[in-house]
mmCIF file of the N, C-alpha and C atoms, coordinates in Angstrom:
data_MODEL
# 
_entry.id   MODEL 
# 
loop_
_atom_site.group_PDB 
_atom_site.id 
_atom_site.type_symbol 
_atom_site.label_atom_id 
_atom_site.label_alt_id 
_atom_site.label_comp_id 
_atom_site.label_asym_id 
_atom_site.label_entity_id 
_atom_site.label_seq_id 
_atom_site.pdbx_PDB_ins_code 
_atom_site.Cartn_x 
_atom_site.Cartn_y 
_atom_site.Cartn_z 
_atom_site.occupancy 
_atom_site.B_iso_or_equiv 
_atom_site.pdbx_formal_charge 
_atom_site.auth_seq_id 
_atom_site.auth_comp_id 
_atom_site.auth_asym_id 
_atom_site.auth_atom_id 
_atom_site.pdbx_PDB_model_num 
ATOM 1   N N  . UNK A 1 1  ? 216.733 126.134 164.818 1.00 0.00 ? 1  UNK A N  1 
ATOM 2   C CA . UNK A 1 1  ? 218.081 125.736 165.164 1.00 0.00 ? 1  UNK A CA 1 
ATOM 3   C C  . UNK A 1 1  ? 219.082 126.847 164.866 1.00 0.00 ? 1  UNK A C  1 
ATOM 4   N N  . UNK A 1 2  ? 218.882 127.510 163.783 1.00 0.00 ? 2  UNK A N  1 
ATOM 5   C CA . UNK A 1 2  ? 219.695 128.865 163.833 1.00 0.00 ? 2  UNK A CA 1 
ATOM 6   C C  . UNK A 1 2  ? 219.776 129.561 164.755 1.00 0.00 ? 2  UNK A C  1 
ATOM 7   N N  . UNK A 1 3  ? 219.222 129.785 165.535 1.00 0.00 ? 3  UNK A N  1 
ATOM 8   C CA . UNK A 1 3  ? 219.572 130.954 166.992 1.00 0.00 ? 3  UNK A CA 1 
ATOM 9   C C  . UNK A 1 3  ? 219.721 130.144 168.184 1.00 0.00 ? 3  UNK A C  1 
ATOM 10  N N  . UNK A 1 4  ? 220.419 128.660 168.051 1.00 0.00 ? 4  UNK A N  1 
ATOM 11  C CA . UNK A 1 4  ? 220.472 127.677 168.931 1.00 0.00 ? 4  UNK A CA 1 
ATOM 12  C C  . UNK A 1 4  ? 221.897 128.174 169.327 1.00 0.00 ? 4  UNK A C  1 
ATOM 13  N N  . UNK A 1 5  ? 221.953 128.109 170.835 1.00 0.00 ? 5  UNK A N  1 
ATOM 14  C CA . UNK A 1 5  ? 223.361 128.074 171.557 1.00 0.00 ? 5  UNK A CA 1 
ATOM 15  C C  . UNK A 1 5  ? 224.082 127.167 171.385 1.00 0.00 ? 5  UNK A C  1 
ATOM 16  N N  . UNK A 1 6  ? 225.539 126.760 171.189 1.00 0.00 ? 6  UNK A N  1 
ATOM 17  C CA . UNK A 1 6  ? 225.885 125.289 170.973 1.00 0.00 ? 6  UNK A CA 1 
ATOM 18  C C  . UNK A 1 6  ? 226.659 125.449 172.217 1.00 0.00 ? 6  UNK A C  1 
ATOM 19  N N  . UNK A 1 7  ? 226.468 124.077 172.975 1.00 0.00 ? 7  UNK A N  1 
ATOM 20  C CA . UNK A 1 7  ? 227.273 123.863 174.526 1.00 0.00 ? 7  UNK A CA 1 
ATOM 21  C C  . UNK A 1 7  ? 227.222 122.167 174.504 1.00 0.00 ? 7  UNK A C  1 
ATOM 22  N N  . UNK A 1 8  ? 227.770 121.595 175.483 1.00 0.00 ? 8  UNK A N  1 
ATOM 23  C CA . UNK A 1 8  ? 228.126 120.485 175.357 1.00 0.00 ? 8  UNK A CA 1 
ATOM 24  C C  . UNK A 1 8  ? 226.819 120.057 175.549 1.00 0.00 ? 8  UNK A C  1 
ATOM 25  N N  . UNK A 1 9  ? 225.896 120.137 176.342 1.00 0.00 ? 9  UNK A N  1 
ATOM 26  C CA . UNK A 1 9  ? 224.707 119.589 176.278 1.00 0.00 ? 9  UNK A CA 1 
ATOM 27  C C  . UNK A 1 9  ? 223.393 119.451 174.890 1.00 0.00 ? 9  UNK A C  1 
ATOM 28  N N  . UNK A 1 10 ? 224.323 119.969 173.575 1.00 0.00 ? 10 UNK A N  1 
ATOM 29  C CA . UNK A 1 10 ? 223.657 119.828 172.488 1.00 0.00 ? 10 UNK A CA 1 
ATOM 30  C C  . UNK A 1 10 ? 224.568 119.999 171.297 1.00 0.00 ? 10 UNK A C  1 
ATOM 31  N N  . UNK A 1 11 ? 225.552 119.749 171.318 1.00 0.00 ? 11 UNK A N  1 
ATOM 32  C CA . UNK A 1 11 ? 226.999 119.541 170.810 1.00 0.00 ? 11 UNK A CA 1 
ATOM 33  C C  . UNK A 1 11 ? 228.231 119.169 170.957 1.00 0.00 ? 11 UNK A C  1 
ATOM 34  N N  . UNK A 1 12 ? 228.559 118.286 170.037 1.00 0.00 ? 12 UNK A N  1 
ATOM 35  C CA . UNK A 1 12 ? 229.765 117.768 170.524 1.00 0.00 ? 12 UNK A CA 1 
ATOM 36  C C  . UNK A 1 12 ? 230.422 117.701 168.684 1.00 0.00 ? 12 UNK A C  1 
ATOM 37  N N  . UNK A 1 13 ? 231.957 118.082 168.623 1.00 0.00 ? 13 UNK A N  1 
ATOM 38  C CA . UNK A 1 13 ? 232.043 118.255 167.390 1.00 0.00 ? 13 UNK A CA 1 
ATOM 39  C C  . UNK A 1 13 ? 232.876 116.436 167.334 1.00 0.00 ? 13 UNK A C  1 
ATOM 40  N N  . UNK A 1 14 ? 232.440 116.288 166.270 1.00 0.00 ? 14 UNK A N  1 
ATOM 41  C CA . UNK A 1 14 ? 232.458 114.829 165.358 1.00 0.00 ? 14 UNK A CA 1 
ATOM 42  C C  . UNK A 1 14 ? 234.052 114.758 164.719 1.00 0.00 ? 14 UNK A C  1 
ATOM 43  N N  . UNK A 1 15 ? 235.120 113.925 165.419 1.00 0.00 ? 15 UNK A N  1 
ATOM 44  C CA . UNK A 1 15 ? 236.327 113.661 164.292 1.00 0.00 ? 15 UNK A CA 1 
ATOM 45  C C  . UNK A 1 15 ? 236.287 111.925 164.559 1.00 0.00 ? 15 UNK A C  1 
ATOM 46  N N  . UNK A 1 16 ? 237.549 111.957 163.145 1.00 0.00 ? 16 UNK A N  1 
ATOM 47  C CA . UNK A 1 16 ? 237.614 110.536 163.429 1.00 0.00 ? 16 UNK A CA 1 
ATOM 48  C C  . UNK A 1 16 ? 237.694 109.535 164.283 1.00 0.00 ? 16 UNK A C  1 
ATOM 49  N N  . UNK A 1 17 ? 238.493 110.200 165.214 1.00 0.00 ? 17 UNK A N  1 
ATOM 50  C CA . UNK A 1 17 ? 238.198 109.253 166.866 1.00 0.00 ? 17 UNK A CA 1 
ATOM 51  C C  . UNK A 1 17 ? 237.108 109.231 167.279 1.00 0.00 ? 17 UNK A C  1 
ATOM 52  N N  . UNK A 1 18 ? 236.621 110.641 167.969 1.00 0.00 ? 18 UNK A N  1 
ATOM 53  C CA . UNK A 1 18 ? 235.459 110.359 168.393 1.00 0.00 ? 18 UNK A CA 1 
ATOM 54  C C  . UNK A 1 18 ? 234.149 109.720 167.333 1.00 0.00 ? 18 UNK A C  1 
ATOM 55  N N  . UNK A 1 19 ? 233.890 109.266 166.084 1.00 0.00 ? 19 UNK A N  1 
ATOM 56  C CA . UNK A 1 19 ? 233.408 108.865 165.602 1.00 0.00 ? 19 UNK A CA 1 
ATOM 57  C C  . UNK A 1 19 ? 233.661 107.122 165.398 1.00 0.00 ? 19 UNK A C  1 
ATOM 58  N N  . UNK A 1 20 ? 234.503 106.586 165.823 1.00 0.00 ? 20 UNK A N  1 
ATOM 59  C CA . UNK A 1 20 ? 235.113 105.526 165.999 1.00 0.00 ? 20 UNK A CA 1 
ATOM 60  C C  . UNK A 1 20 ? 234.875 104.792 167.212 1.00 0.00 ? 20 UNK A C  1 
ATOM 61  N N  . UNK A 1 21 ? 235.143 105.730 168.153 1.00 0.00 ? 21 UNK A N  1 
ATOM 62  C CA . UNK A 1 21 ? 234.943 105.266 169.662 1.00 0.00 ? 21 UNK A CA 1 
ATOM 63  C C  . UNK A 1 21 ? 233.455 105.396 169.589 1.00 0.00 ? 21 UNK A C  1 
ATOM 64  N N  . UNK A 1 22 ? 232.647 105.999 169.194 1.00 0.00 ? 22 UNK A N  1 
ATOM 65  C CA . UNK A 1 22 ? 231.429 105.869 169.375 1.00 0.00 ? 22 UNK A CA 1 
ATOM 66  C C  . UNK A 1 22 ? 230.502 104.849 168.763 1.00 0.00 ? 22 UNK A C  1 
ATOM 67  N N  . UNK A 1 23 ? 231.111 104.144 167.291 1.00 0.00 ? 23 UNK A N  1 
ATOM 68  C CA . UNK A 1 23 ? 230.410 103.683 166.810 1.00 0.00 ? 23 UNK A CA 1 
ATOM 69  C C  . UNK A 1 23 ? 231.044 102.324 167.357 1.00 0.00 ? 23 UNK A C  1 
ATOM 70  N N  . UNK A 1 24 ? 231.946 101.842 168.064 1.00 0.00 ? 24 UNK A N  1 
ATOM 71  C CA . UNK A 1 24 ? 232.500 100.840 168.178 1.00 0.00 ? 24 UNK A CA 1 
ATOM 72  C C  . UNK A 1 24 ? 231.234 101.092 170.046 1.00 0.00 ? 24 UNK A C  1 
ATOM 73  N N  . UNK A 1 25 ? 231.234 101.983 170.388 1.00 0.00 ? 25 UNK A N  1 
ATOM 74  C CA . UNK A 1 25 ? 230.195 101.969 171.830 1.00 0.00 ? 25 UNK A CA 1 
ATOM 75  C C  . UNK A 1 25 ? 228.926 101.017 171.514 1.00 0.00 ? 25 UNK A C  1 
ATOM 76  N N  . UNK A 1 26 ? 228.613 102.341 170.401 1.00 0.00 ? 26 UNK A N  1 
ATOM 77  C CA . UNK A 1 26 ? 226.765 101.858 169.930 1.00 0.00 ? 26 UNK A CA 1 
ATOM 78  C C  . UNK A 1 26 ? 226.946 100.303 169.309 1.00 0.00 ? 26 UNK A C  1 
ATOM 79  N N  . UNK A 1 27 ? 227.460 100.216 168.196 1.00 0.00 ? 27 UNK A N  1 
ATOM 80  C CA . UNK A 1 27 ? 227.454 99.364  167.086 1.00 0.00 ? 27 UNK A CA 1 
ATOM 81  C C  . UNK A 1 27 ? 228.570 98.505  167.082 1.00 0.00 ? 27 UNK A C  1 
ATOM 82  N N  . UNK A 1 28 ? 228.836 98.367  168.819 1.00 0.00 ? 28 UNK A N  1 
ATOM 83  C CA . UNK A 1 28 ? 229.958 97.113  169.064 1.00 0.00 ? 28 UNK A CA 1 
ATOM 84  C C  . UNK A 1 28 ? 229.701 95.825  167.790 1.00 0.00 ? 28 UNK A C  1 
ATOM 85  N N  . UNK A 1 29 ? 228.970 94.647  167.511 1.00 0.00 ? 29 UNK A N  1 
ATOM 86  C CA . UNK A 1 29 ? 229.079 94.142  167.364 1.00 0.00 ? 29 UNK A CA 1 
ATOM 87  C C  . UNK A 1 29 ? 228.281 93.959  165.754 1.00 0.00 ? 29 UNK A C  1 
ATOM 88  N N  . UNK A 1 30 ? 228.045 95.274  165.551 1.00 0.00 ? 30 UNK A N  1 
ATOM 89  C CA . UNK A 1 30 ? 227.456 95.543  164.153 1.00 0.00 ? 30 UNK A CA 1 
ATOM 90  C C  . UNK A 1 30 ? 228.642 95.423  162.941 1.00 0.00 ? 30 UNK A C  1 
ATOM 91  N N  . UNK A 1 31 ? 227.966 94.753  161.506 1.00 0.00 ? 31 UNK A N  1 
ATOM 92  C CA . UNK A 1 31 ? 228.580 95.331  160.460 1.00 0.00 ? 31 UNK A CA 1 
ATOM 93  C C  . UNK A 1 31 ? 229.775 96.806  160.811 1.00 0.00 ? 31 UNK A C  1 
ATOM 94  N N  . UNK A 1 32 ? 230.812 96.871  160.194 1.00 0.00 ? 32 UNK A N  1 
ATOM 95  C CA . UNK A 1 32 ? 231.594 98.342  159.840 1.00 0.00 ? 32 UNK A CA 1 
ATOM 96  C C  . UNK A 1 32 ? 232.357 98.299  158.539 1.00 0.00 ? 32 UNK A C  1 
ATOM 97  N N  . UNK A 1 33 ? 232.977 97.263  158.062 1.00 0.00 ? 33 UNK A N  1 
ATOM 98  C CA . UNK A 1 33 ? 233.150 96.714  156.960 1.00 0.00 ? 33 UNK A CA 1 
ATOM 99  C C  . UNK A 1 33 ? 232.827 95.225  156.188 1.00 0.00 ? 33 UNK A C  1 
ATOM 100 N N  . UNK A 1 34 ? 232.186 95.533  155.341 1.00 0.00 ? 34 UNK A N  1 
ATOM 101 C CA . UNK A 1 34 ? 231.496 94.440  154.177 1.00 0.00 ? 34 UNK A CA 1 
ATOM 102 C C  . UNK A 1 34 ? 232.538 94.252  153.035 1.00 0.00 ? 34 UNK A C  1 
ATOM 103 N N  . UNK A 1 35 ? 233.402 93.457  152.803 1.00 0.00 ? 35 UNK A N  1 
ATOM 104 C CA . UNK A 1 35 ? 234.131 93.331  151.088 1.00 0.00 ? 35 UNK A CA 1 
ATOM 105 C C  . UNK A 1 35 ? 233.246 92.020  150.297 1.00 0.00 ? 35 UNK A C  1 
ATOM 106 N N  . UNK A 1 36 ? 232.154 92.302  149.970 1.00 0.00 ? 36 UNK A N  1 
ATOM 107 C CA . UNK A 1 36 ? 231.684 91.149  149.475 1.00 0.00 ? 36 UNK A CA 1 
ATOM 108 C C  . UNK A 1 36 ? 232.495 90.386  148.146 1.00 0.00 ? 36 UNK A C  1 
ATOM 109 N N  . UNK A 1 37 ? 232.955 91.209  147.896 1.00 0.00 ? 37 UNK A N  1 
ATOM 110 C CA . UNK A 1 37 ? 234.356 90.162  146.651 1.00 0.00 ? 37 UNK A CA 1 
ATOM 111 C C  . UNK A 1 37 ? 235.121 89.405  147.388 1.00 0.00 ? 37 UNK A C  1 
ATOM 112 N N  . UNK A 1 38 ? 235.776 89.852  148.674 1.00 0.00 ? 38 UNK A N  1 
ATOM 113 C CA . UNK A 1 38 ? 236.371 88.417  149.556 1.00 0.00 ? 38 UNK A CA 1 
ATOM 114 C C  . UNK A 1 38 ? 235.689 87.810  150.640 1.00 0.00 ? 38 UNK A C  1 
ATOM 115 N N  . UNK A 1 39 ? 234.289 88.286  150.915 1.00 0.00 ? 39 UNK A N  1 
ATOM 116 C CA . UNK A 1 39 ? 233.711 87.402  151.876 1.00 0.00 ? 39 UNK A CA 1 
ATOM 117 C C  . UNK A 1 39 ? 234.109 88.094  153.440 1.00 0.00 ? 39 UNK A C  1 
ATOM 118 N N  . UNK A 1 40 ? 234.925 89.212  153.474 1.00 0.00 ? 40 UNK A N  1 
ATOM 119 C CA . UNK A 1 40 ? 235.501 89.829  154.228 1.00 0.00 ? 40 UNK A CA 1 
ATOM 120 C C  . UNK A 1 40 ? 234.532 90.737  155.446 1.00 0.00 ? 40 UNK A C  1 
ATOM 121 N N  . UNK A 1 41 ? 234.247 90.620  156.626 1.00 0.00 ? 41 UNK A N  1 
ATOM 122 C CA . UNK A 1 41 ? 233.354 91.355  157.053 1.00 0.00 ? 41 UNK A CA 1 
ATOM 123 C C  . UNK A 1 41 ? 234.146 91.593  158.808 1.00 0.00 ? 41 UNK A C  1 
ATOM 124 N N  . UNK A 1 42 ? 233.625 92.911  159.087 1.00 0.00 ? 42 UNK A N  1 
ATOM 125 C CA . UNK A 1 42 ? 234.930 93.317  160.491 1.00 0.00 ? 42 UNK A CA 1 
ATOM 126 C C  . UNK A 1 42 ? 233.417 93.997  161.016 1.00 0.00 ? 42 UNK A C  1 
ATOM 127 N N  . UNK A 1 43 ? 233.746 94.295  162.444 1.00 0.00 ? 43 UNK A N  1 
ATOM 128 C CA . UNK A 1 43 ? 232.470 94.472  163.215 1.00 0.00 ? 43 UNK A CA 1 
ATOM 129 C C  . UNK A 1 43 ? 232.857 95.887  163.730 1.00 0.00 ? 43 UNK A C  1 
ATOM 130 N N  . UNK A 1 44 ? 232.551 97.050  164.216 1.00 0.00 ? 44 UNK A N  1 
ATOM 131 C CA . UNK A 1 44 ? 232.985 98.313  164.804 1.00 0.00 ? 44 UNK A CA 1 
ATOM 132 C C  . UNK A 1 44 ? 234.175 97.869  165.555 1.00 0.00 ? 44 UNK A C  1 
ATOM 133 N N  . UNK A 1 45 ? 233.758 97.064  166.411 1.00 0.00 ? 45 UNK A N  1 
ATOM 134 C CA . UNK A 1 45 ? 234.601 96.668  167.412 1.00 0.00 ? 45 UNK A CA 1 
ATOM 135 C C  . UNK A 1 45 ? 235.916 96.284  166.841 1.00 0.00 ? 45 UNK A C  1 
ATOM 136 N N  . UNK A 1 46 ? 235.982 95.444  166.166 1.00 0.00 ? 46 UNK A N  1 
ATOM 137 C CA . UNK A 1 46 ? 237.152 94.692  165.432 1.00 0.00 ? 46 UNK A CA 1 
ATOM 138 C C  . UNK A 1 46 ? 237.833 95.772  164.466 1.00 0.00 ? 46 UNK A C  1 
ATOM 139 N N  . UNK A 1 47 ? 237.342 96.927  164.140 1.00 0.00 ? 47 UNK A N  1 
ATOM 140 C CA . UNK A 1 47 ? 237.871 97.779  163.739 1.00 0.00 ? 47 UNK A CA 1 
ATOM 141 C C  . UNK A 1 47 ? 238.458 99.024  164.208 1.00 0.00 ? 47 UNK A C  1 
ATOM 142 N N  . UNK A 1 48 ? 237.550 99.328  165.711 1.00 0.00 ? 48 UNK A N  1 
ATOM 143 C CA . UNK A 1 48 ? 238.251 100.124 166.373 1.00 0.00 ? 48 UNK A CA 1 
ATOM 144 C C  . UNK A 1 48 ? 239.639 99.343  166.902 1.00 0.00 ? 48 UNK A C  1 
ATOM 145 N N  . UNK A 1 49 ? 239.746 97.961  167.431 1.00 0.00 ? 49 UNK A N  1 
ATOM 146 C CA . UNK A 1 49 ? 240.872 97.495  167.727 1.00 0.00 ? 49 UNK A CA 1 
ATOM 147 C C  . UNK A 1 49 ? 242.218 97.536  166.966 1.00 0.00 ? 49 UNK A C  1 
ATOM 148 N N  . UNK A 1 50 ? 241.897 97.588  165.522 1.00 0.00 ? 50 UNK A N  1 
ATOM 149 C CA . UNK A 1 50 ? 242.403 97.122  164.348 1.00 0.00 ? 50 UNK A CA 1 
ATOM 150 C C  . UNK A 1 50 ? 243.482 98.581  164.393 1.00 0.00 ? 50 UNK A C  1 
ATOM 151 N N  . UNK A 1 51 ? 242.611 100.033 164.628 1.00 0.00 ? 51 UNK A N  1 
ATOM 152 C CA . UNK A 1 51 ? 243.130 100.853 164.408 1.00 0.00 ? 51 UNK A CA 1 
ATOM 153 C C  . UNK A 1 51 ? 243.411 101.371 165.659 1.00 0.00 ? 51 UNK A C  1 
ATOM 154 N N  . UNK A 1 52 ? 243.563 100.966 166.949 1.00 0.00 ? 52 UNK A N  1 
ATOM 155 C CA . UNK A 1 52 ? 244.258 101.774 168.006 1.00 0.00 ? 52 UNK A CA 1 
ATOM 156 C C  . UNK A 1 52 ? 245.863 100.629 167.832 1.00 0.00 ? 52 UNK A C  1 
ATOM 157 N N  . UNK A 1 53 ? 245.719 99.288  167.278 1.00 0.00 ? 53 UNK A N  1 
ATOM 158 C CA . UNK A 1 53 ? 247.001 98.586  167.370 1.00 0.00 ? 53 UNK A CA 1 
ATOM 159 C C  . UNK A 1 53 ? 248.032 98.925  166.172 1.00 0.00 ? 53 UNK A C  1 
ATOM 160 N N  . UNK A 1 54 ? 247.258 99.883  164.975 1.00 0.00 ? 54 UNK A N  1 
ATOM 161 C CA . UNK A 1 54 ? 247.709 100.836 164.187 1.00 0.00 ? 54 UNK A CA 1 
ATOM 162 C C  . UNK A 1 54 ? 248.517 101.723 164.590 1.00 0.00 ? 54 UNK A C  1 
ATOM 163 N N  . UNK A 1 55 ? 248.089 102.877 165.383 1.00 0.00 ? 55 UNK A N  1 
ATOM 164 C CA . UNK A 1 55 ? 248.378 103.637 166.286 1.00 0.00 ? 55 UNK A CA 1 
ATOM 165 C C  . UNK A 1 55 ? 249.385 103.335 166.880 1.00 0.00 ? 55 UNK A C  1 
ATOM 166 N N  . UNK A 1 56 ? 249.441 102.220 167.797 1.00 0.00 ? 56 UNK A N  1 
ATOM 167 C CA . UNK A 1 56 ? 250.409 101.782 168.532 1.00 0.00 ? 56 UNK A CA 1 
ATOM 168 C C  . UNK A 1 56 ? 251.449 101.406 168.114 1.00 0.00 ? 56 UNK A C  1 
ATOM 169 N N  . UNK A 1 57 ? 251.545 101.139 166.690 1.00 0.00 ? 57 UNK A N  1 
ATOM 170 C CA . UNK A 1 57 ? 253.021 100.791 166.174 1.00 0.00 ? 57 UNK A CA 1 
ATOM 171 C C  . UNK A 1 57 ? 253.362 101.570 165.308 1.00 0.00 ? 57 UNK A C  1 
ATOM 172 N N  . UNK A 1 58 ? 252.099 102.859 164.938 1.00 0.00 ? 58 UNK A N  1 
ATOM 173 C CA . UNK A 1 58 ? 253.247 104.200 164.398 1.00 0.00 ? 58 UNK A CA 1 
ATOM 174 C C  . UNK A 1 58 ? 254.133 104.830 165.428 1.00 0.00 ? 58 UNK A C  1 
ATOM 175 N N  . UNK A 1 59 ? 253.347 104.576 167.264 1.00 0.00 ? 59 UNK A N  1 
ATOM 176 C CA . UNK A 1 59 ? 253.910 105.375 167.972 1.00 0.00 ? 59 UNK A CA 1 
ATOM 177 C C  . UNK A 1 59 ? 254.893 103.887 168.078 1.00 0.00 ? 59 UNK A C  1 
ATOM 178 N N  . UNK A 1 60 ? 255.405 103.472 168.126 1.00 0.00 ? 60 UNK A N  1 
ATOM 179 C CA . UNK A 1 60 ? 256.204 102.559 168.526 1.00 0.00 ? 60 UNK A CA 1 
ATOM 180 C C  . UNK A 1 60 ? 257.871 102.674 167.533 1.00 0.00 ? 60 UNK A C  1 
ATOM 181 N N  . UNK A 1 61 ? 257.311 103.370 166.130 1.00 0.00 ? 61 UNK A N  1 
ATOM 182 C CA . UNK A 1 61 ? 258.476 103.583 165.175 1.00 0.00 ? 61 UNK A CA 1 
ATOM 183 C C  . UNK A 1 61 ? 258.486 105.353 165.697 1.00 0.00 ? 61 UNK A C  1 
ATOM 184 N N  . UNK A 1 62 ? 258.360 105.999 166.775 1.00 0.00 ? 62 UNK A N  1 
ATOM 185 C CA . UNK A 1 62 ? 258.618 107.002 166.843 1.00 0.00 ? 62 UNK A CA 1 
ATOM 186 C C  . UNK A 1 62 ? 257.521 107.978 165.814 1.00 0.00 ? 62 UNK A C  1 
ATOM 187 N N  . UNK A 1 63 ? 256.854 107.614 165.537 1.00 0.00 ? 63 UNK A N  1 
ATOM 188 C CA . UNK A 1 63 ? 255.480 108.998 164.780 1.00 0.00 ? 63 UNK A CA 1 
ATOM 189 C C  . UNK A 1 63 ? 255.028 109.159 165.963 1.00 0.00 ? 63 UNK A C  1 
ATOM 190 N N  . UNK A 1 64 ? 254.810 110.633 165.470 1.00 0.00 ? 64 UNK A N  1 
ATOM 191 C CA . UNK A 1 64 ? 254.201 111.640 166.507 1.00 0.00 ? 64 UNK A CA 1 
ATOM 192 C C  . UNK A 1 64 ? 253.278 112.301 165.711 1.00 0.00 ? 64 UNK A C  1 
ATOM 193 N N  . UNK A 1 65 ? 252.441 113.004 166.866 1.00 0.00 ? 65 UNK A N  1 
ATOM 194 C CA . UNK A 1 65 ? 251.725 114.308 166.185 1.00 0.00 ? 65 UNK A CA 1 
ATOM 195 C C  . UNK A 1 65 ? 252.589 115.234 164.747 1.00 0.00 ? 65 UNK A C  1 
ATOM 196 N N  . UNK A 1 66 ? 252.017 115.627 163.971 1.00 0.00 ? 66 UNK A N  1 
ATOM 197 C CA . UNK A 1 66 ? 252.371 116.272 163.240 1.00 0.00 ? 66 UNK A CA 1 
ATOM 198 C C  . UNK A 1 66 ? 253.605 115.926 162.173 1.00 0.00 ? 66 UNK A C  1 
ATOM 199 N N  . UNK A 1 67 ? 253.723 114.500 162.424 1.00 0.00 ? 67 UNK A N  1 
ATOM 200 C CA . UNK A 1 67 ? 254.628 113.989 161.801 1.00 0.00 ? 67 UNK A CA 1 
ATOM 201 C C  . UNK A 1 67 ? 253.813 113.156 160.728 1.00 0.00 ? 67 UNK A C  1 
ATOM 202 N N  . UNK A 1 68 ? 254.085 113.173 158.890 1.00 0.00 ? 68 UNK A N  1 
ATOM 203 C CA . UNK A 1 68 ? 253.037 112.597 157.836 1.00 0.00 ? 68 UNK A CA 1 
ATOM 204 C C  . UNK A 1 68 ? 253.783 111.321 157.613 1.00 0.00 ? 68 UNK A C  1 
ATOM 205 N N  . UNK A 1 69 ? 252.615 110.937 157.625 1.00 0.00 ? 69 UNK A N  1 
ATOM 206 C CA . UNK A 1 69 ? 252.411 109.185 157.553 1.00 0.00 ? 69 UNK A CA 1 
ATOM 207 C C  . UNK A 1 69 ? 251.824 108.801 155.701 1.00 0.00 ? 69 UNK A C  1 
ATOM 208 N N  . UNK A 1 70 ? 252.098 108.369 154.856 1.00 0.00 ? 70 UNK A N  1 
ATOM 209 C CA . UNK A 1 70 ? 251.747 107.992 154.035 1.00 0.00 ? 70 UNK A CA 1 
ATOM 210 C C  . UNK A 1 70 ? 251.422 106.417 153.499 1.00 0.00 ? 70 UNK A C  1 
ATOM 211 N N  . UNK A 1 71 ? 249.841 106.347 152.964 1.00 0.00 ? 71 UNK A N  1 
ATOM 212 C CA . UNK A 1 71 ? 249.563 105.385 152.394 1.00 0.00 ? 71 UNK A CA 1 
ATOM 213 C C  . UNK A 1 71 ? 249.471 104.793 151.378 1.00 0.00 ? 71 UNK A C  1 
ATOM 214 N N  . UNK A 1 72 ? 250.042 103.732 150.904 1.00 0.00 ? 72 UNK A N  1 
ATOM 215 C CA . UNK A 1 72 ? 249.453 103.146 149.913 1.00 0.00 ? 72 UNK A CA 1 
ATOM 216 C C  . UNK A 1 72 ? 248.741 102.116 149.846 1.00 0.00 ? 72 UNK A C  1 
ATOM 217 N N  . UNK A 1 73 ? 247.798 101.933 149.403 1.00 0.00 ? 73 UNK A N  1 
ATOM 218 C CA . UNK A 1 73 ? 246.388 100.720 149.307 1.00 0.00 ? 73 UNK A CA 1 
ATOM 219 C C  . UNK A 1 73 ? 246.013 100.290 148.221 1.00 0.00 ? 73 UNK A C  1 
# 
């Protein structure tokens, strides 16, 4: 694999979206979060939704690219 060419036909680089959209493809209706202290359980799917309606209401208060968003949890 060291003297391997990388091209789209044997690479594709991995971020949080595309790791999201994919696992919500494959593992639509699979486990993605377990909280077994509240009984709490969300499926890829229900989580990719969770976080594009995220999305949609940072862009909705005006966040943009490059603009920091901070959490507390």
């Amino acid at each position: 694999m060291e003297a391997a060419v990388l091209c789209a036909a044997n690479h594709a680089s991995l971020t949080p979206i595309t790791f999201l959209d994919r696992a919500a493809l494959v593992y639509l209706d699979h486990p993605a979060i377990v909280a077994s202290s509240s009984g709490l359980t969300r499926t890829w799917r229900e989580t990719r939704d969770r976080c594009l309606r995220l999305a949609a209401s940072l862009a909705a208060l005006d966040v943009h690219r490059h603009h920091v968003v901070a959490v507390f949890a």
